[in-house]
Structures are given as structure tokens and as C-alpha cells.
N, C-alpha and C positions, 0 to 999 in steps of 0.2 A: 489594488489592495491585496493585500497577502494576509496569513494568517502564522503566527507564533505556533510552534506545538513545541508542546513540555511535556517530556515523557521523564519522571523520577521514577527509580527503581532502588527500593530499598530490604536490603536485607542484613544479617550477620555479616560485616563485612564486604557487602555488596551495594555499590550505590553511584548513579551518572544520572548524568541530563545531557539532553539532546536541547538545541536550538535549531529550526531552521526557517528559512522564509524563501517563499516561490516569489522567483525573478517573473521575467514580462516575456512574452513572446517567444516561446520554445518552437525551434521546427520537428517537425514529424523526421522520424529515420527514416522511411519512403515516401518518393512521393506520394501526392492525391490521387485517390482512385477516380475514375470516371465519375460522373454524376451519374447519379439511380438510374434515371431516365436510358442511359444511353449502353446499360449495361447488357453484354448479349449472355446468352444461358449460359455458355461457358464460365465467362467471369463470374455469374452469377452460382454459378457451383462452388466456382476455388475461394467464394467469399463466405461461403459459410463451411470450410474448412479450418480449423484452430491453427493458429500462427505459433510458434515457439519462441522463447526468447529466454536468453541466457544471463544471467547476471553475474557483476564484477565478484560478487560474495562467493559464490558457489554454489548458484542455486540452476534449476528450470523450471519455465513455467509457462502452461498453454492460456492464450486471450483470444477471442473470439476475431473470425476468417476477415468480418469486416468492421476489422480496431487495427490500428496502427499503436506503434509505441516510439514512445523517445525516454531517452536515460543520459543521465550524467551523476556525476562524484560530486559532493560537496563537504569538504574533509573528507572524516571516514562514514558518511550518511551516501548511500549510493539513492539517487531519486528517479523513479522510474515513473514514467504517465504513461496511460492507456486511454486512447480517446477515438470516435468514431473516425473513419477512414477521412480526408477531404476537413478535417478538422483539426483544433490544434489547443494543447492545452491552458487551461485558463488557470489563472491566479483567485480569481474568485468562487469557492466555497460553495456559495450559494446557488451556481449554476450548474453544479457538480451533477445533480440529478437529470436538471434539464437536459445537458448536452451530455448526457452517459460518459462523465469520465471518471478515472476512478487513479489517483495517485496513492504509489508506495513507496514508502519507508523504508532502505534496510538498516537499523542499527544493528553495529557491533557492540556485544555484551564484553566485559569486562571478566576476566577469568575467574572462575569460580568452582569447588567443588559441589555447591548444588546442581542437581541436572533436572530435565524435564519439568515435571509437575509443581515442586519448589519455587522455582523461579518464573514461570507463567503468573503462580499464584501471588510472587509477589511483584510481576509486572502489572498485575490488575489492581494490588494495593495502591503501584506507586501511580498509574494512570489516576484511579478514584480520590487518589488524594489529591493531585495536581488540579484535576475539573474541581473538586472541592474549593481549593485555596482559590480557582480563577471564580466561582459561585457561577459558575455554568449549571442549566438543567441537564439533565441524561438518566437515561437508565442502562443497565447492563447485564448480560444476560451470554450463558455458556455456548459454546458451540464445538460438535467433534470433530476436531480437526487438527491433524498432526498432536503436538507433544501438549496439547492445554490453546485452545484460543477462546477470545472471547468480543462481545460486539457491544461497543460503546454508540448508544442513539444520542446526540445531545441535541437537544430542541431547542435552546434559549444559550446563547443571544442567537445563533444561528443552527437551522436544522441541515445536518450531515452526521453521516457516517463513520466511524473509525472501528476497524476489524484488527485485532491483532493476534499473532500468532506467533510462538514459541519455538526456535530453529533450532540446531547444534550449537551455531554460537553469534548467532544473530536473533534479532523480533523483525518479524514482517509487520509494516504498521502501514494499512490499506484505509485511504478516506475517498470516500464516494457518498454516493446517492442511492444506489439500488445494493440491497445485501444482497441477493441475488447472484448477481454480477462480483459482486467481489467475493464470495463465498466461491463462486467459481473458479478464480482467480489463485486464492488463498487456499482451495484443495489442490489444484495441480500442482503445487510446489513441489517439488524433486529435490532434494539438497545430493549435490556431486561430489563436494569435500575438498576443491577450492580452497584458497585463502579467501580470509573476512575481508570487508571493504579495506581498502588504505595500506594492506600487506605486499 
């Protein structure tokens, strides 16, 4: 089962959607780590070291020592999962919390002479109007980080996470289970000035 995300973004002249849908069985970019069990202090140190990881857009960003990551391109939407070590990400939503994973987003934004706070503000209209039109429960609520982000909780039909956040010329669009966790994720972004996905 996958999940549809409709991201409208509407402004003076400014306006896209995004489609996408998670495939089935993604592998990790490194192998499995040991089982917990059989881990010596060593490993046990370099696992709770933060891991780096570069994206096609132009971004970096630290994930925690024992999370693995896998990414791929889908058009110009680069999809990035972050899932425990020895684990591998799922298609299902729902287990998002259970299994700490946490999938993102990069859209490419559409050129525009608004900057920063403008268009955050109207990524949030066009997100609250999309949960609107689909009559999803949520609520939404600020957070400071980078150029305008903000955290959509939707409860009904299903409860998960969506954190977005306002790049140079991309949205980071982060769905997980634990804000936490993704709020982590979503402060380390680095933007390096790269081309956007698909350039």
C-alpha cells in the first residue's frame, strides 16, 4: 500500500503539484549492521556517531550513527529514506513510528521572485488546502527552522507526520512518526548550491 502526497503550491504566478507513490522493497546503501546483541564497544561507539549524507539537490544532512539511508530520483522528486540499521524501508505509513522511519521529499520549486518567508507561507496554504480538499484530520503548527518550516500532524484516516521546510529552491517534505527525529533531520540541512533535482 502506498500513499498519494499532494503538495499544491499556490501563489501570484506561482503554482505545481507533486505526485508520488513509494515502490516495494527498497535496499539500504550499506549493508546490515550486526545484530544489537553481538555488538562490541567499538561499534557501539561509531553507532552513535551521526552519518552524513549528500543529496542530488544540493543539500547535507546529518541522520543518526545507527540509521542507514537509501535514495533515489523519481523525475525531478529526489526520495530519500532514513530507517534503522538492519532494516529497510516500508511503503506503509502507518508503521512509520513503529519502525523509526522517516521519508523525504525534495521538490523542486518553480522560479519565482518571491523568496524565503512568501513562499513557505504559501507552501502551508497550498499543503492546508490539499489535506482540506482530501478532508483529512490535522493540525499545524510553526517551527524555527531554516527559511519558514512547519509541522502538519494528520490523524484521520491515518496518524503520521509531515515536516516541511523552505530551501533556496527546493521544500524538504519529511513524513515519519517521531517529530523529534525528523526535526533533527530537518535542522541539519546544509544547502551547498548544487543544482535542483533533475538539472
Amino acid at each position: 500500500m502506498g500513499r498519494y502526497v499532494i503538495l499544491a503550491v499556490m501563489t501570484a504566478g506561482l503554482s505545481f503539484a507533486v505526485f508520488s507513490y513509494l515502490g516495494k522493497n527498497r535496499k539500504p546503501v550499506s549493508a546490515a549492521a550486526a545484530e544489537a546483541g553481538n555488538l562490541s564497544a567499538a561499534s557501539a561507539a561509531a553507532e552513535s556517531k551521526p552519518n552524513g549524507f549528500m543529496g542530488n539537490s544540493g543539500y547535507l544532512l546529518e541522520f543518526p550513527g545507527n540509521y542507514d539511508a537509501f535514495a533515489e530520483m523519481r523525475g525531478r522528486v529526489e526520495m530519500a529514506f532514513f530507517f534503522p540499521k538492519g532494516g529497510q524501508p516500508s511503503v506503509d505509513e502507518s508503521k512509520y513510528k513503529e519502525l523509526g522511519l522517516v521519508r523525504l521529499e525534495v521538490i523542486e520549486t518553480p522560479p519565482t521572485k518571491k523568496k524565503g518567508a512568501e513562499v513557505a507561507a504559501a507552501v502551508k496554504r497550498g499543503v492546508e488546502k490539499s489535506l482540506q480538499e482530501r478532508r483529512e484530520t490535522y493540525t499545524v503548527k510553526d517551527l524555527a527552522l531554516l527559511n519558514g518550516a512547519f509541522l502538519v500532524h494528520i490523524t484521520q484516516p491515518n496518524d503520521i507526520l509531515q515536516l516541511f521546510v523552505q530551501g533556496e529552491n527546493v521544500i524538504y517534505m519529511f513524513t515519519g512518526g517521531e517529530e523529534a527525529l525528523m526535526s533533527s533531520l530537518a535542522g541539519s540541512i546544509r544547502e551547498t548550491g548544487a543544482a535542483a533535482p533533475g538539472k
